[in-house]
N, C-alpha and C positions, 0 to 999 in steps of 0.2 A: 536608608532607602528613601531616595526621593517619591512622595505622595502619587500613587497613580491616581489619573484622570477615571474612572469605570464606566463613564457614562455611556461605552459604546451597550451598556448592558440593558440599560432600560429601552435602548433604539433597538435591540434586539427581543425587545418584552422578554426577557430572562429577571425571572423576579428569585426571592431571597428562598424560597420551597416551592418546587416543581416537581410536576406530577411521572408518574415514571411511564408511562405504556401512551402511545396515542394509534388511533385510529382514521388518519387523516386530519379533520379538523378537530375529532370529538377526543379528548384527553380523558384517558381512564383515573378514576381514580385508585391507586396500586395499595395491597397489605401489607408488602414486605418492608423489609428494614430502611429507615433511612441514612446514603451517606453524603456526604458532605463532598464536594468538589473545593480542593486546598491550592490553593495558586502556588506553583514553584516558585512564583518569582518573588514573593514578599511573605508569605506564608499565610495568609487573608484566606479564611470560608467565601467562596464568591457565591453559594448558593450549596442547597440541597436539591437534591429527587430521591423518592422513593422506589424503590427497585421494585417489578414486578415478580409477582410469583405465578404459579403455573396454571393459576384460574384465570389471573389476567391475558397473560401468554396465550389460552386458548380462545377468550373471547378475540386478539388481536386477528389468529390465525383463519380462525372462521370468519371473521368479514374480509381475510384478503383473500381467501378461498372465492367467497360472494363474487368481490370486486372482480376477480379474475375474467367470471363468467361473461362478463360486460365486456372489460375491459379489451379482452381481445378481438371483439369480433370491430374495433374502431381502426377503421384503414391507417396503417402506418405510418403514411406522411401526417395523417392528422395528431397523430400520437408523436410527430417530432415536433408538431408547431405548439405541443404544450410544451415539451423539453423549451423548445428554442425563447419561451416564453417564461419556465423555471431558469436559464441562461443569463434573461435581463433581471429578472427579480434578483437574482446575485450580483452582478453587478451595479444594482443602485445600493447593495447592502456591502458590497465589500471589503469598504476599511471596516466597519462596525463588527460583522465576523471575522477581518483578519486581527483586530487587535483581540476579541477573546480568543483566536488560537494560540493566540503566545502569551496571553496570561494565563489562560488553563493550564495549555502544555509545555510552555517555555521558549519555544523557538523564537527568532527571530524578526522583529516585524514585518523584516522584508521577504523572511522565509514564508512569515503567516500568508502575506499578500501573494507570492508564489503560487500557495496550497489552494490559494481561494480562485487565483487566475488558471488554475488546473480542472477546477471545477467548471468554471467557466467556459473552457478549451473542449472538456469532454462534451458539454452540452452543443458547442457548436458541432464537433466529431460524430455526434448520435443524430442532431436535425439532419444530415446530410445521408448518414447512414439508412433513414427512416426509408430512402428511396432506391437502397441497393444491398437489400437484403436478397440476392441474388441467390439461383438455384441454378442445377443444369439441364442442358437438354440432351441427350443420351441416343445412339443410334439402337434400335432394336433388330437381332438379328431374323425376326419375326414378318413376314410381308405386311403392311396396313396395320402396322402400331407402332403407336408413339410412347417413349419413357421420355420422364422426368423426374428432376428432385426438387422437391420442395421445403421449405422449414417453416414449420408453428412454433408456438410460443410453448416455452414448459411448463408452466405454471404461477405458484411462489417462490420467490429467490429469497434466501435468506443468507444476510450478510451480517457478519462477524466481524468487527472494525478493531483496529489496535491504535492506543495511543499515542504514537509518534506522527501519524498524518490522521487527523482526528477528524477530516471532512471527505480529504480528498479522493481516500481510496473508495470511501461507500460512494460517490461520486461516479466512478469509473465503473461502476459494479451498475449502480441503479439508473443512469442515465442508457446505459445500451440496454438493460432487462426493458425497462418502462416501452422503450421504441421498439425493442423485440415484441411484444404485447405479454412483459411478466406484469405480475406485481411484485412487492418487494415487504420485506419485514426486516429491520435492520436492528441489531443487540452492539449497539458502541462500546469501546473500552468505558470502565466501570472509574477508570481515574480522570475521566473527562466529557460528564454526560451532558455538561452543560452546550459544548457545539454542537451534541447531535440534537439535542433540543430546540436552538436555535437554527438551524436546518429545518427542523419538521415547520417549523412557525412561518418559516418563509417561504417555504415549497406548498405548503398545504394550502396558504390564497389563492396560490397560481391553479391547482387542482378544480377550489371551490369555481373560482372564475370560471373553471370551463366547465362545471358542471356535468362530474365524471365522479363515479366511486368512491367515498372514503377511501375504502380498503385497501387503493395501490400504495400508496404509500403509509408504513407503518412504522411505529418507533416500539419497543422493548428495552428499559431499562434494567439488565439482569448482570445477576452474578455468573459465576463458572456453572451453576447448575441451570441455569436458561440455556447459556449455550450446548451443555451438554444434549439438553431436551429439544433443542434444534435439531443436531447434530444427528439423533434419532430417530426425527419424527419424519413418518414416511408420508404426509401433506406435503412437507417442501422438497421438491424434485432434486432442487440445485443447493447447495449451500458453499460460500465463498467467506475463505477464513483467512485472514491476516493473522499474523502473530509468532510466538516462535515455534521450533521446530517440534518442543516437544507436545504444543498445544495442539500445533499439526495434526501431528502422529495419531492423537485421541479421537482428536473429530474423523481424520480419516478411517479410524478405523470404522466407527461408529456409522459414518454415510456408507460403506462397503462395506458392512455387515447388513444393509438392507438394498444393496445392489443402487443407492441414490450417483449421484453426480457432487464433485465437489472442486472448486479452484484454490487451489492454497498459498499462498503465497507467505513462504515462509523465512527461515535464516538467513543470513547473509554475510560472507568473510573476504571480503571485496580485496584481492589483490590491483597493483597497480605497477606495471613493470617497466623499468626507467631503463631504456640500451645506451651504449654508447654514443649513440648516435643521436640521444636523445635531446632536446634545446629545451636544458634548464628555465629559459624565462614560462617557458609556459608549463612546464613539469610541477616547479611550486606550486605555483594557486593553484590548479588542479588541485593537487594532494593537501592541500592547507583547508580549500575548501571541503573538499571530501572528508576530512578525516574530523574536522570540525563544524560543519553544518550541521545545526540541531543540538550542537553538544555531541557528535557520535550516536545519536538515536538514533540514524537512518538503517533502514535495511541493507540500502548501499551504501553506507560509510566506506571511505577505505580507509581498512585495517592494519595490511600488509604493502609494504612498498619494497620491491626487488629492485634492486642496484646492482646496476654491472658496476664490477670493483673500479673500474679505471674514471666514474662519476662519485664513487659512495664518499669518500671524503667531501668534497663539493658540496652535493646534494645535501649532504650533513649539516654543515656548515651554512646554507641557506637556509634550511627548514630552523636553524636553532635562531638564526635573525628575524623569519618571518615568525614565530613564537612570540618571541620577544612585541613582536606590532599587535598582539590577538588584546583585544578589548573584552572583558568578561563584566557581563551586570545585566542590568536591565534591560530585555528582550524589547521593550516597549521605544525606547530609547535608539534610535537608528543609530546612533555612534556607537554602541557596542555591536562587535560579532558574534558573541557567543553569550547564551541565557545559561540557566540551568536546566541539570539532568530534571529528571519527572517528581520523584520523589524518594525519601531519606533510603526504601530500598534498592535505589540506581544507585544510590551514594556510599551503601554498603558494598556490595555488588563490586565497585570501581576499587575501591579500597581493595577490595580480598581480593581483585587480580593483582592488583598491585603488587602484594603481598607476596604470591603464586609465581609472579612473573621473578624477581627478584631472588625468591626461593631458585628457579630453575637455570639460573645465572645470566639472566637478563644484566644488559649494561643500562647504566640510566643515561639518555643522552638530554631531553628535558625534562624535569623533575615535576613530577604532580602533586597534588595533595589536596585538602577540599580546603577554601575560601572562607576566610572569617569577617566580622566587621560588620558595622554601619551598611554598607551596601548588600550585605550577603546573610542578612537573618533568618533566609528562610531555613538556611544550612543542605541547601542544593547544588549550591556553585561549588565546582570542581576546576582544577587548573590541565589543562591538557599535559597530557606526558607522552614521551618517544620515547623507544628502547629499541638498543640495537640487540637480535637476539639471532640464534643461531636455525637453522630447518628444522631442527628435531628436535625442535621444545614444544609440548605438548599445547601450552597455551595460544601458541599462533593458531592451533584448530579447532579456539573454542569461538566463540561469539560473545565481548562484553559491549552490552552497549552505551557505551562510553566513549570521551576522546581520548582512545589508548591509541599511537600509532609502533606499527614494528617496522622497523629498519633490518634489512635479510642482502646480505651479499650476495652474486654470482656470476659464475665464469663465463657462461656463454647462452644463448637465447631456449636449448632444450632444456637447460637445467632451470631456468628463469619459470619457460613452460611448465614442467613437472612440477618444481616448491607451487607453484598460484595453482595447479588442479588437484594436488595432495591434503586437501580438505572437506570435509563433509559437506559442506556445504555448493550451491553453484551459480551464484546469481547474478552479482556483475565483474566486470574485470576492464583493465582497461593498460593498453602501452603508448609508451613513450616514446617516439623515431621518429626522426626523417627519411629510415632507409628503408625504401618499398618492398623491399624480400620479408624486411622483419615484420613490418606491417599485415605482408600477406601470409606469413607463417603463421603467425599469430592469431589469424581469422580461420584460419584453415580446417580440416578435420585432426590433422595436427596439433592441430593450437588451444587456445581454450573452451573450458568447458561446460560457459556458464550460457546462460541465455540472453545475457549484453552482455556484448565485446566491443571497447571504443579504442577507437585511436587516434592520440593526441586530444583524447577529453577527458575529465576524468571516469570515477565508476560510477561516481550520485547524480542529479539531476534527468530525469528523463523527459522524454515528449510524449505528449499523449497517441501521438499520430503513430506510432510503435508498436509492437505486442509487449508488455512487459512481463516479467516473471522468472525463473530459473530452474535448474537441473538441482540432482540428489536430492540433500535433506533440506530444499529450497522449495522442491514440492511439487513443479512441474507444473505448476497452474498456468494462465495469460490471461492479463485483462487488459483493459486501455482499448489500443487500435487494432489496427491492422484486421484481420479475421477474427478476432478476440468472437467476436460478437457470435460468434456458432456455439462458442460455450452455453448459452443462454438458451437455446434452440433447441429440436429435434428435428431428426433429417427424417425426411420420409421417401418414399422411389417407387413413381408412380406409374403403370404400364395401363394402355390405354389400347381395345382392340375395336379398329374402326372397319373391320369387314364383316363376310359374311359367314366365316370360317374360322374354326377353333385350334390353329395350329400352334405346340406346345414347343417350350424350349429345349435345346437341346436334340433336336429333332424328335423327339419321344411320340411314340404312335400309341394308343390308348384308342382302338376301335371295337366297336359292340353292337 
């Protein structure tokens, strides 16, 4: 393994032991256990933090609770021009945070740089938003009053981040709360606290600069029982949970056993459907990207690729040449495509589908196996693998996340539809045509059933400008664009009587 350069680390003040809980600028100092943040990509300790435990956790919460009180009564455009000003702070930091995202977590440099221009994309998304946090006006059937809707801020948002996009989704989360007038308390995945660290360090100048609350912005370095005690705690109105489905399942029970609010943004089993009709040059990279971006850690990887038989040989036949071009090493290193999984339990993980797949009479069409060598010490690197397999193998319905691809035959565009909605999960999908029927079958109420549907893109990559999110055990949350931002909100409807006379709805007489 050629000697990585790390210096993006000290530009980031990310030093060798970091503290775990911050309160804006003021860093707690945390009891709980320390653990080490392990590079996938060379096997290097890049640092330590200390996890917090539930006395730090409470001091966190009680000053974002304070901050609150302030924070929202500050007119919303003003609260975008700090957004638009946390915006540039990331952009003069850029490379420096995009290259520890991909030595933390492995992706790719240009992936990293992506996740970072994501960040940056939402920030511009929320300055604009700050001015069209719109309500309605309402006819009353009433003489001499007026109704309206209006939205306040909820409170604390507390956000639950997952390893695979280690900035960008608290990003999407915290950038609309902060313009909503929340605050925020954020608990990162535990295998990469070092970006959320270097987030609080950049973001927290822009705060002090404007000489506004600690408390909006919070960091929590915890394990699964912080999260659980989030997940609980009836201070935070809102809480927004990345991760998989069955980490889902817990928190949600947990916020709806106190009647809270929750976005979740969970599994993902990303079909990709190839018609006849469909123009191979652009159906590969789609699917080469999708299936390989991140290593397979994305939520939207695609998984499953359906083939109208009268392509599947073809299609075959390209994807096993386009394999053959995939570059595996060093994320750091713009000539490769692909880093390593997370760590040795993704590596496990990969393997036992392997294993499972194979058991269930999976054909191997490229062959996997994990990466040895000089270049691949850390014992993370895995070789992407395809298997052509049949609808009614159990394992197309699970979620590994890995670069597993399935190769799925079929006759005609219902049955293509059925195999990609015959999965637990529902989040993105995406077909392949030129032919406008199939396109608009596809979109349809007919069609699929996730909550992205592309055509002629593939299922990964989103826009911010979007709702993102999914159906079933995907969670049903939306963050990002579009109306996203009501999730953050309470609606309120407001009637207003401007006469001199009490008359009631409904016509209701009530005289004494």
């Amino acid at each position: 393994m050629t000697l990585i350069d790390t210096s993006f680390l000290s530009e980031l003040e990310i030093k060798k032991e970091n503290l775990g809980a911050a309160i804006g600028p003021k860093w707690i100092s945390t009891q709980g256990t320390s653990i080490s943040s392990i590079s996938p990509v060379d096997a290097s300790v890049i640092g330590t933090a200390n996890l917090a435990t539930e006395k730090e956790y409470n001091q966190v919460i009680k000053a974002a609770q304070e901050a609150f009180l302030k924070w929202r009564l500050i007119p919303a455009p003003q609260r975008g021009e700090i957004v638009r000003q946390i915006g540039n702070a990331l952009r003069v930091e850029k490379l420096a945070l995009s290259k520890l995202v991909s030595y933390e977590m492995g992706k790719s440099l240009q992936e990293g740089m992506g996740e970072v221009q994501e960040m940056i994309d939402i920030c511009d998304f929320a300055v604009g938003l700050s001015r069209q946090l719109y309500g309605l006006t309402i006819h009353s059937e009433r003489p001499a009053h007026r109704m309206y809707e209006q939205w306040h801020p909820l409170g604390v948002v507390g956000i639950i981040s997952a390893f695979n996009f280690p900035v960008a989704v608290w990003a999407w989360n915290s950038m609309l709360a902060w313009v909503c007038g929340d605050v925020c308390v954020w608990k990162p995945s535990e295998k990469v606290p070092l970006t959320a660290i270097a987030c609080q360090k950049i973001i927290q100048k822009v705060f002090e600069t404007n000489d506004v609350p600690a408390g909006i912005c919070c960091l929590v370095i915890g394990d699964a029982k912080i999260g659980k005690i989030m997940a609980e705690d009836s201070r935070i109105p809102l809480i927004s949970a990345t991760g998989s489905t069955r980490m889902g399942k817990s928190v949600a029970a947990s916020v709806g056993a106190r009647l809270g609010k929750s976005i979740l943004e969970l599994g993902g089993n990303n079909a990709m459907i190839i018609t006849a009709n469909a123009d191979l040059e652009i159906a590969i990279p789609s699917a080469v990207f999708g299936a390989l971006g991140t290593a397979g850690q994305r939520c939207t990887s695609t998984r499953r690729l359906l083939i109208h038989d009268s392509q599947f040989e073809a299609m075959k036949s390209k994807l096993i040449h386009a394999y053959q071009q995939i570059a595996i090493g060093n994320p750091l290193d713009e000539q490769n495509h692909m880093g390593p999984l997370i760590d040795q339990d993704a590596v496990k993980a990969y393997e036992s589908a392997r294993i499972k797949i194979i058991a269930e009479g999976g054909k191997v069409v490229v062959e996997g196996g994990v990466l040895t060598g000089n270049e691949y010490t850390s014992g993370c690197y895995v070789k992407p693998c395809i298997y052509e397999m049949e609808e009614y193998h159990q394992m197309i319905c699970e979620e590994t996340f890995a670069p597993i691809l399935y190769l799925i035959k079929y006759k005609n565009l219902d049955e293509a539809i059925q195999i990609q909605n015959n999965v637990p999960q529902g989040l993105s999908s995406a077909i392949m045509t030129n032919n406008l029927r199939e396109s608009e079958l596809f979109l349809s109420h007919a069609g699929s059933d996730c909550g992205i549907a592309n055509v002629n893109i593939g299922t990964s990559g989103a826009e911010i400008g979007g709702a993102f999110g999914g159906e079933k055990e995907t969670g049903g949350g939306r963050e990002s664009g579009s109306d996203s931002w009501k999730a953050y909100m309470r609606r309120q409807t407001n009637t207003i009587n401007y006469s001199k006379e009490l008359p009631l709805a409904q016509g209701i007489k009530f005289d004494f």
